[in-house]
C-alpha positions as CSV (number, residue, x, y, z in Angstrom):
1,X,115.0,-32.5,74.4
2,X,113.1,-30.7,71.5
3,X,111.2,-32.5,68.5
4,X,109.2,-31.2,65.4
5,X,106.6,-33.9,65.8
6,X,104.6,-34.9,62.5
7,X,101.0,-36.2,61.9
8,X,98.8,-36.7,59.0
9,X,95.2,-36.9,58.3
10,X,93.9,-37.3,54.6
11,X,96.0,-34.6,51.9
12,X,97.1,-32.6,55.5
13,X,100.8,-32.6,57.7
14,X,101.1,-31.1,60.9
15,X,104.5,-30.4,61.8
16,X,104.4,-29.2,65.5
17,X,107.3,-27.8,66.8
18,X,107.8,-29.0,70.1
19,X,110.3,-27.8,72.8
20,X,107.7,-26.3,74.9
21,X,110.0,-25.7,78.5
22,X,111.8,-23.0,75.7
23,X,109.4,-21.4,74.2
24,X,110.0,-23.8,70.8
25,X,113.5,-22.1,70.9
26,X,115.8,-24.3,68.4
27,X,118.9,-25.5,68.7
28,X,121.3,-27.8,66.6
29,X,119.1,-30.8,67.6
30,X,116.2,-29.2,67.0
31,X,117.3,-27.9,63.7
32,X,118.3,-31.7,62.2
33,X,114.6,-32.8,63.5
34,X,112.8,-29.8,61.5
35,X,114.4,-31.3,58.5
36,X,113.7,-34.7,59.0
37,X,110.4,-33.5,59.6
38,X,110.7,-31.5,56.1
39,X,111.8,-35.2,54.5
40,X,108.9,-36.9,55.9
41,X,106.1,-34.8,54.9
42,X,107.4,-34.1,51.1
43,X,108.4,-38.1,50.5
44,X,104.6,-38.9,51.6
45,X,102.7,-38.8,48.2
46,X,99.3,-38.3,49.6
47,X,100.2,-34.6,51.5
48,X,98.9,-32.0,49.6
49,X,99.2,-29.5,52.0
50,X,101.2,-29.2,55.4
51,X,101.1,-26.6,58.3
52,X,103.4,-25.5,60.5
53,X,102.8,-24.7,64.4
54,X,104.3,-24.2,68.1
55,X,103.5,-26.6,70.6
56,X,102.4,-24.5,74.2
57,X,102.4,-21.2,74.6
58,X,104.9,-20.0,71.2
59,X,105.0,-20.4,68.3
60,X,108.9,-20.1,68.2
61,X,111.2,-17.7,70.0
62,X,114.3,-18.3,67.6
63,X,117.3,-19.9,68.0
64,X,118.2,-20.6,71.7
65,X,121.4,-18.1,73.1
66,X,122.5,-21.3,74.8
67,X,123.0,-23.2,71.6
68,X,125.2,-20.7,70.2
69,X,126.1,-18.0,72.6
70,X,129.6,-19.4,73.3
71,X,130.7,-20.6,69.4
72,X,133.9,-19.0,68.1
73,X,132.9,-16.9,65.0
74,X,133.7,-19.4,62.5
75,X,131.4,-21.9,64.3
76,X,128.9,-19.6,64.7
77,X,129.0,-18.9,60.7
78,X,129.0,-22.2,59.2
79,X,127.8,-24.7,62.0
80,X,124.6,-22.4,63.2
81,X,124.1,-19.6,60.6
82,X,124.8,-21.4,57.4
83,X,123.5,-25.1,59.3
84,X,120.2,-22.8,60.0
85,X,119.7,-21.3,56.7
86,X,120.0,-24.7,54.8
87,X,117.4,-26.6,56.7
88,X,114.9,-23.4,56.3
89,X,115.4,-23.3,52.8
90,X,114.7,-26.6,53.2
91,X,111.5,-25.9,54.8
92,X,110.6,-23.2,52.3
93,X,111.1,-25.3,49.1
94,X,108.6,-27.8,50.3
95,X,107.1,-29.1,47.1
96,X,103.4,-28.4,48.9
97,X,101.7,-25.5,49.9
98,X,102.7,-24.6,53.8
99,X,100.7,-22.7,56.6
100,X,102.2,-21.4,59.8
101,X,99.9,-21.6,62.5
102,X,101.4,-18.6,64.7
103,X,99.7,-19.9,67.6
104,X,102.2,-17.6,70.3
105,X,105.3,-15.0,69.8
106,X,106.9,-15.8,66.7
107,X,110.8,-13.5,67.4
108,X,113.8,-13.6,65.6
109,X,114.1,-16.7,64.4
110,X,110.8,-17.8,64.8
111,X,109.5,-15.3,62.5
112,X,112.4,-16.1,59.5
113,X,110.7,-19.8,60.6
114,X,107.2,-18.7,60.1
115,X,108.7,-16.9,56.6
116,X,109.3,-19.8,55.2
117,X,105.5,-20.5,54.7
118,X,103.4,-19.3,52.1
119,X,100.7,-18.6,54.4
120,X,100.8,-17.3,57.8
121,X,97.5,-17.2,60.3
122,X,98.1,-15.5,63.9
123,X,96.4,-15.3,66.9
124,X,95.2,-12.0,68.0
125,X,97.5,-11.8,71.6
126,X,101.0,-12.4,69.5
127,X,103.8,-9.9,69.2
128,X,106.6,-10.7,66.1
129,X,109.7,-8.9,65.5
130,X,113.4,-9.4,64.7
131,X,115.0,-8.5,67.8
132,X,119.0,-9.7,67.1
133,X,120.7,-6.3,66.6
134,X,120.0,-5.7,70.2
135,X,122.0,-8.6,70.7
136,X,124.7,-7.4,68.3
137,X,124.0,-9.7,65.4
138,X,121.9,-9.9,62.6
139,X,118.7,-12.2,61.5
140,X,120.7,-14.8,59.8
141,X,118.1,-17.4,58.9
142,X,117.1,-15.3,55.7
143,X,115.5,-12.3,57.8
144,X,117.4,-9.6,55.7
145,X,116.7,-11.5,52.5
146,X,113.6,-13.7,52.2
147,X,111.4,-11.5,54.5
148,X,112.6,-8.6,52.3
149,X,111.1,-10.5,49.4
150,X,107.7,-11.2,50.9
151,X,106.9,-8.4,53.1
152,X,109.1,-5.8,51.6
153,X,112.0,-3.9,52.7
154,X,111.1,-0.9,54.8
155,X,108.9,-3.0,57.3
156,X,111.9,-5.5,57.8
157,X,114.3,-2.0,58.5
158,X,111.6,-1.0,61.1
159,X,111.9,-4.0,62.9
160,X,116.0,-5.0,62.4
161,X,117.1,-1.3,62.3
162,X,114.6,0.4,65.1
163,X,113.6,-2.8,67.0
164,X,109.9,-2.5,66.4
165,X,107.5,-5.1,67.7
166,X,103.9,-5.6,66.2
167,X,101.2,-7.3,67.3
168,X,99.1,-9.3,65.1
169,X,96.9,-6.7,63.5
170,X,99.7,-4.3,63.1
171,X,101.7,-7.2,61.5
172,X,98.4,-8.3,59.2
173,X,98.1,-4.3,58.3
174,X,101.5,-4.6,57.3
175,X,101.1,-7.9,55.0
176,X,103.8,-10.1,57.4
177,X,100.3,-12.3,58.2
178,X,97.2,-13.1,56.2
179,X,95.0,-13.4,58.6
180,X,93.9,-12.9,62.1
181,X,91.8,-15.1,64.9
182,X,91.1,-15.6,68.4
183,X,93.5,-17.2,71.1
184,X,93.7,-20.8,70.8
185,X,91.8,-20.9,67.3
186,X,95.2,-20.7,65.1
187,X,95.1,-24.6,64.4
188,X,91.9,-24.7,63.7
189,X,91.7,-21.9,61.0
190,X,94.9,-23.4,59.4
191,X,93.2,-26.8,58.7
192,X,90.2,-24.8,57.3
193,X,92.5,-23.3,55.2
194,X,94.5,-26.4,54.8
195,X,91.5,-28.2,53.5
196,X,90.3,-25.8,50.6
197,X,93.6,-25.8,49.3
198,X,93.8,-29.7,49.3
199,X,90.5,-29.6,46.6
200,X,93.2,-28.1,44.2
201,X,95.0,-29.6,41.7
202,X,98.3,-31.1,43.4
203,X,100.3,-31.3,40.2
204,X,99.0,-27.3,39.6
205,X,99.8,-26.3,43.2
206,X,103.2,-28.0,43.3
207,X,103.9,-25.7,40.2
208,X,102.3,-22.4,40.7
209,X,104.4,-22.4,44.3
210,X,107.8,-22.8,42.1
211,X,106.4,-20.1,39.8
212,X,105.2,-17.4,42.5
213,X,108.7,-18.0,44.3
214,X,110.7,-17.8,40.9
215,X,108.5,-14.5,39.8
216,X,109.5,-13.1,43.5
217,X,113.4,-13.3,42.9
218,X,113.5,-17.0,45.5
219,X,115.9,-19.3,43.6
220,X,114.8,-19.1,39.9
221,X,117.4,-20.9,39.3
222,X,115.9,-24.2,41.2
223,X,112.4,-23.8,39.9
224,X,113.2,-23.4,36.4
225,X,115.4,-26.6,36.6
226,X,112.7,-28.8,38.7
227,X,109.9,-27.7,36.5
228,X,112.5,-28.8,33.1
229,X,113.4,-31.8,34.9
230,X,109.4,-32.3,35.3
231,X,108.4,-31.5,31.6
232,X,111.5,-33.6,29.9
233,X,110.4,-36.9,32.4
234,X,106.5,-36.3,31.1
235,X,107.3,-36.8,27.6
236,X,109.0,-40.5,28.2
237,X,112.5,-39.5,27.0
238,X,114.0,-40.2,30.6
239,X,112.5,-43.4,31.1
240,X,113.6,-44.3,27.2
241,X,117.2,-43.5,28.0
242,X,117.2,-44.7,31.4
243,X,116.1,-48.3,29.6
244,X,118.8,-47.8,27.0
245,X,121.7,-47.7,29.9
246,X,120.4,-50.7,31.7
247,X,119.7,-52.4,28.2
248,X,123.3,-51.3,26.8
249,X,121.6,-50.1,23.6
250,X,121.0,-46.9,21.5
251,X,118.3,-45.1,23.0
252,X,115.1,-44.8,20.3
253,X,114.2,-41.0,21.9
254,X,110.8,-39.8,20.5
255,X,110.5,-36.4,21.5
256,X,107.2,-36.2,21.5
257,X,105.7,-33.2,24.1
């Protein structure tokens, strides 16, 4: 059985996906871990920064044909594709910066997985692509909508609509990753990274992320309520009224920014 196993040192999470015997392929279990995983890291208040990696030889090769190969198309819909896309929105929305240590094949699934993060470092021997139209279905974990938003339309048609595989330069030339080092290093250069961003301002990290995803189209709708929510608790109005309930009295608001 298949984890997402969680460690922390200092400001930094690991979250390793671990199913190793499957090349980290998920299923429903697998899924409901990754977003306990998600739960863990964000409710731990000294994380500033959390990266994301495959235990053995992948970093992720999707969602595993078993899991869902023999669903009934409403099943499939709402129990895998809808189930799916939840929990990596989940992992997306992460109040901290994340880094996806693509330490093997990141396909399919794996690569809407490795998406998610806001910065992706690979390891020169990968290959990444979006292989489910050969399998008659489409990348349902927000392939055809939040890779189109960060790496741009016409290199997600090459690899939905014509099957195209990169390897890791190709897929740095093309902006899907930021960077590029040796076999076996992946880990290593994410903590590096890791730890320059956890010298930043947490409060001014936590809001440039909601701002950069709002500015690129991803959920404006969430960021401009969690960063409201944010300013209206800062000026003590929230915990004034929330005193007045518990109190039974008028609430004496202030206002005051």
């Amino acid at each position: 059985m298949g984890e997402v196993k969680v460690s922390i040192e200092g400001h930094i999470a690991v979250m390793t996906v671990s199913r190793p015997e499957k090349l980290n392929a998920f299923d429903i279990d697998m899924l409901k871990a990754l977003a306990a995983a998600c739960d863990e890291v964000e409710a731990n208040a000294s994380v500033r920064v959390a990266i994301l990696t495959g235990e053995g030889k992948a970093f992720s090769a999707g969602g595993d044909i078993k899991a869902w190969g023999d669903m009934q198309a409403n099943e499939f819909g709402h129990a895998w594709v809808r189930f799916g896309h939840r929990i990596f929105e989940r992992l997306a929305t992460l109040r901290m910066p994340l880094i996806a240590a693509l330490n093997g094949h990141a396909l399919g699934g794996g690569l809407e997985l490795a998406g998610a993060a806001d910065i992706r470092i690979a390891e020169r021997q990968i290959k990444i692509g979006l292989p489910e139209t050969g399998l008659g279905m489409i990348p349902g974990w927000s392939g055809t909508q939040r890779l189109v938003k960060r790496f741009g339309a016409q290199i997600v048609r090459r690899m939905v609509l014509g099957g195209e595989m990169f390897s890791a330069d190709e897929a740095k030339a093309n902006g899907i990753v930021d960077a590029v080092v040796g076999t076996g290093t992946s880990l290593a250069a994410a903590r590096d990274y890791a730890s320059r961003i956890a010298l930043r301002g947490p409060a001014a990290l936590e809001i440039s992320k909601l701002l950069i995803a709002s500015a690129n189209g991803e959920d404006n709708g969430a960021a401009v309520e969690a960063l409201g929510s944010i300013l209206a608790a800062k000026t003590g109005d929230l915990k004034e009224g929330v005193s007045a309930f518990a109190e039974k009295r008028p609430a004496q608001f202030k206002g005051e920014w």
